[in-house]
C-alpha positions in Angstrom: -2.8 -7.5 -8.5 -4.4 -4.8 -7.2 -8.3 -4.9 -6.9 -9.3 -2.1 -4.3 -8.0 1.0 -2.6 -10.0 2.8 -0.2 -7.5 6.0 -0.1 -9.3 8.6 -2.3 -6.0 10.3 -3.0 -4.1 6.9 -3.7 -7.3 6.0 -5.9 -7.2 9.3 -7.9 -3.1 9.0 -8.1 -3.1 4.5 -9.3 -6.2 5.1 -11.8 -5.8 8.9 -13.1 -2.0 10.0 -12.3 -3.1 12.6 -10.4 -1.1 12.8 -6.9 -2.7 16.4 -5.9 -4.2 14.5 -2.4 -1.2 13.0 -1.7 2.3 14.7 -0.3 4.3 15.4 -3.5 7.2 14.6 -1.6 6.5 11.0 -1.3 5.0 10.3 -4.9 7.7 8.8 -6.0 7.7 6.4 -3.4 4.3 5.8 -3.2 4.6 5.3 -7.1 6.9 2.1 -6.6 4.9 0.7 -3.6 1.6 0.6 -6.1 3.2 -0.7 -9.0 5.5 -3.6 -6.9 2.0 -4.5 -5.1 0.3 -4.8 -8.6 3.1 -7.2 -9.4 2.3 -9.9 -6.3 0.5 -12.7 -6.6 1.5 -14.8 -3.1 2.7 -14.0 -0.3 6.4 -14.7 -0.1 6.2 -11.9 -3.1 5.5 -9.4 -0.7 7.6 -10.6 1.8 10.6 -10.9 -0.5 9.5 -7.3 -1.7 11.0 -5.5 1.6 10.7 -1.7 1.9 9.7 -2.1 5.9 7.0 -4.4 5.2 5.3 -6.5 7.8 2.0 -7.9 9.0 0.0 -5.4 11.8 -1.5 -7.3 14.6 -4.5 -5.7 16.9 -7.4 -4.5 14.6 -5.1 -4.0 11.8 -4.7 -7.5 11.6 -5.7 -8.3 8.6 -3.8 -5.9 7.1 0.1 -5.9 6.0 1.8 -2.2 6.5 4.6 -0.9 3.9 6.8 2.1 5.4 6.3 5.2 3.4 7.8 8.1 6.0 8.4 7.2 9.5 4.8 8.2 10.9 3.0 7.3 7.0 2.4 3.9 5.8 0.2 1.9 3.0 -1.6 -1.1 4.8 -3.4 -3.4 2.8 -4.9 -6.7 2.7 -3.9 -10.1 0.9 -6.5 -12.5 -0.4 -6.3 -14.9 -2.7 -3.2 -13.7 -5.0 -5.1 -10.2 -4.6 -4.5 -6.8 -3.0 -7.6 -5.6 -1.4 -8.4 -2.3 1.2 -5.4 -0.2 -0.1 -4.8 2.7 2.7 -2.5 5.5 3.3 -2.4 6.5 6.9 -0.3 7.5 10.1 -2.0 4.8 12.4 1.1 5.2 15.1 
């Protein structure tokens, strides 16, 4: 389940619908990342969830990364069944 995002214009779009700080070509994307990342409670659920997904290494560590375009990506953290530090960023 999701408990944080740090995005402003993920926040706005997951609690209000509202994607206006996002690009509204990739809503609908962005749309089934939130909502399968709400779903997950372990690990191997994200895993077995694929769309790109893998763990970051460096000072992302922490972090797993979800492909959204091929510079774009969601990275967030997994603790304890929870999704925590949701972000939407080109970090390449």
């Amino acid at each position: 389940m999701i408990q944080s995002i740090r995005h402003k214009g993920l926040l706005q779009y997951y609690t209000e619908g509202n994607g206006s700080k996002l690009p509204a070509q990739y809503l609908r994307k962005i749309n089934r990342i939130l909502d399968q990342l709400d779903a997950v409670s372990s690990v191997d659920d994200i895993q077995a969830m694929g769309l790109g997904i893998h763990k970051l290494t460096g000072d992302l560590a922490d972090f797993w990364s979800i492909k959204v375009t091929p510079n774009y990506r969601i990275i967030f953290r997994f603790e304890g069944g929870d999704i925590h530090d949701i972000d939407f960023l080109d970090y390449h």
